[in-house]
C-alpha positions as CSV (number, residue, x, y, z in Angstrom):
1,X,-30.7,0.3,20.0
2,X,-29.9,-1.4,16.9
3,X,-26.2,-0.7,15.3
4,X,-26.8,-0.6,11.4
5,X,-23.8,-0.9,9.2
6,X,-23.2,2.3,7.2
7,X,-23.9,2.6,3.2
8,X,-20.0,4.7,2.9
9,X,-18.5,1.4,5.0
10,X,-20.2,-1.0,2.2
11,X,-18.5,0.7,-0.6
12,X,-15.3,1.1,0.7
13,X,-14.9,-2.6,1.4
14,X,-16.8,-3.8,-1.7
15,X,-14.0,-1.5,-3.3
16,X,-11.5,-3.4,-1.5
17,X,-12.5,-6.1,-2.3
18,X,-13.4,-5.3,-5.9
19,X,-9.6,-4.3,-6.6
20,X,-7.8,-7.4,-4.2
21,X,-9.2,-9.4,-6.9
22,X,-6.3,-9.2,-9.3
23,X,-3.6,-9.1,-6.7
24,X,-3.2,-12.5,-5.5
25,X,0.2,-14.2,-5.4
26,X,1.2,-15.8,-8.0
27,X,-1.0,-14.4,-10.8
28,X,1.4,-13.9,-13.7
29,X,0.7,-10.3,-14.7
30,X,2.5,-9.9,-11.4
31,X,5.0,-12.1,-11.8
32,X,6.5,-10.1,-14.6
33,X,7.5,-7.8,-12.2
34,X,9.2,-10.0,-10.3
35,X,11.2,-11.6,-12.8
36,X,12.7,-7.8,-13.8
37,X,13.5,-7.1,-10.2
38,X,15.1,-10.3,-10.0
39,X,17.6,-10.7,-13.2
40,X,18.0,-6.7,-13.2
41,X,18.3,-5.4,-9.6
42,X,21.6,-5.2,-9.0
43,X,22.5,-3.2,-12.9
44,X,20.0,-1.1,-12.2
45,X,20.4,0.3,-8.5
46,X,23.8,-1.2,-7.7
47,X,22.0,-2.6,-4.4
48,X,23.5,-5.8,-3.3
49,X,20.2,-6.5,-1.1
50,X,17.6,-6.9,-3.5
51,X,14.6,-6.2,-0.9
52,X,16.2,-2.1,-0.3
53,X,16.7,-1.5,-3.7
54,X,13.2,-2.7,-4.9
55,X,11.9,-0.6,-1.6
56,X,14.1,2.5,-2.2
57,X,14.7,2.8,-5.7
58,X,12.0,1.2,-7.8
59,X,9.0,2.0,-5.6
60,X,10.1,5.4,-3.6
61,X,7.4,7.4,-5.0
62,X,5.0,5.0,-3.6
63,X,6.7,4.8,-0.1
64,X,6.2,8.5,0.0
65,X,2.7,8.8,-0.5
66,X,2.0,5.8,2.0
67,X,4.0,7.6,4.6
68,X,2.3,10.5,3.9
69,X,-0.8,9.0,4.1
70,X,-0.3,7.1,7.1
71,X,0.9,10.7,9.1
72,X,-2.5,12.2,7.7
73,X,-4.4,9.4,9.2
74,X,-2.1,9.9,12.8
75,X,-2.9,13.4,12.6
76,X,-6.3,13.1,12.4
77,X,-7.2,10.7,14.8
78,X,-5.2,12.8,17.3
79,X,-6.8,16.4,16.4
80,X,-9.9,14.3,16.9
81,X,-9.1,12.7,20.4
82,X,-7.8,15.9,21.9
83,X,-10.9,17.8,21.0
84,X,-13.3,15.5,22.2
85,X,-11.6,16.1,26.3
């Protein structure tokens, strides 16, 4: 039986791929970012460790929807498993 690999599997990783292209280290669209978090971290959260404050403060909304995400995808998998027995 041969395993073919499935047309939905193709897209998702060509869109991976497609949108990691921009996103490397070092490119300096993303380095202006940096540079704000750096020289105005501490003003504007009053966080002496830079790494929380960028985490907690600057990107909460996205931390949410990640965790979200990822208890969706935990969810799932386990409705899924306890069905199949």
């Amino acid at each position: 039986m041969k395993k073919y690999i499935s047309i939905p599997f193709l897209i998702i990783i060509t869109i991976i791929i497609i949108t990691s292209i921009g996103l490397e280290y070092g490119n300096p669209r993303n380095m202006e970012f940096v540079k704000y978090y750096l020289e105005q971290g501490l003003n504007d959260t009053g966080a002496m460790n830079l790494v929380a404050a960028v985490y907690l403060d600057y990107r909460v909304y996205d931390t949410l929807i990640e965790t979200v995400i990822l208890f969706m995808a935990v969810a799932g998998i386990t409705f899924f498993l306890q069905r199949r027995k």
